[in-house]
N, C-alpha and C positions, 0 to 999 in steps of 0.2 A: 416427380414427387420429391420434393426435401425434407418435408414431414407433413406426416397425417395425424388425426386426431379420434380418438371413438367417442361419441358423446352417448350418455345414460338414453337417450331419447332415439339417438340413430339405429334402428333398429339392421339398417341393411349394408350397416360395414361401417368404416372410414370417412372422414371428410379430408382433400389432399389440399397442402397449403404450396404456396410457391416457394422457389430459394430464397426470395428475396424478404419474403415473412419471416418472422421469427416469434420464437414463443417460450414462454420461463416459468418458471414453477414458484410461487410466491408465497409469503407466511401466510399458516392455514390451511395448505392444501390450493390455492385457489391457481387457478393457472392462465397465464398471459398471452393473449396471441397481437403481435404487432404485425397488422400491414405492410407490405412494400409500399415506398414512397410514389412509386408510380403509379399505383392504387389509390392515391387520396391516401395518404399514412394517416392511419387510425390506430386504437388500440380496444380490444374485448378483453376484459373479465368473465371468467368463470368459476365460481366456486364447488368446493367440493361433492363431488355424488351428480354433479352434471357433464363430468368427462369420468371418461373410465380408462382411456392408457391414449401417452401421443410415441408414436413409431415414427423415426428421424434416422436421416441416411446417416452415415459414420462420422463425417465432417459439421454436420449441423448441429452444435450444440445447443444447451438452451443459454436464452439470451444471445444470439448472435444469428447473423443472417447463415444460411447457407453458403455465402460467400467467404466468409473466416471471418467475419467480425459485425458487432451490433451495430 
């Protein structure tokens, strides 16, 4: 796990993303989840009151892969 996500709707925990996703917090409240490129690099929008908290290992900031960098 390099970070996970609680969505308003997920009733039964967490959804865990890979290191190689990344995810950032954007004006508004609305919050970004990027794909790994080896996934098809995609990108989701979320806005507020549809995530309730994202939990990320120490090294995974937001905006940047779990690797050290976007």
């Amino acid at each position: 796990m390099a970070f996970k996500v609680r969505f308003a709707e997920e009733r039964t925990g967490f959804v865990d993303y890979d290191t190689g996703d990344a995810y950032d917090f954007l004006d508004g409240g609305v919050l970004s989840i990027t794909y790994a490129a080896k996934k098809s690099k995609w990108t989701e929008y979320h806005p507020p009151g549809t995530w309730v908290r994202v939990a990320a290992e120490p090294h995974h900031a937001p905006g940047q892969t779990g690797y050290g960098s976007g």
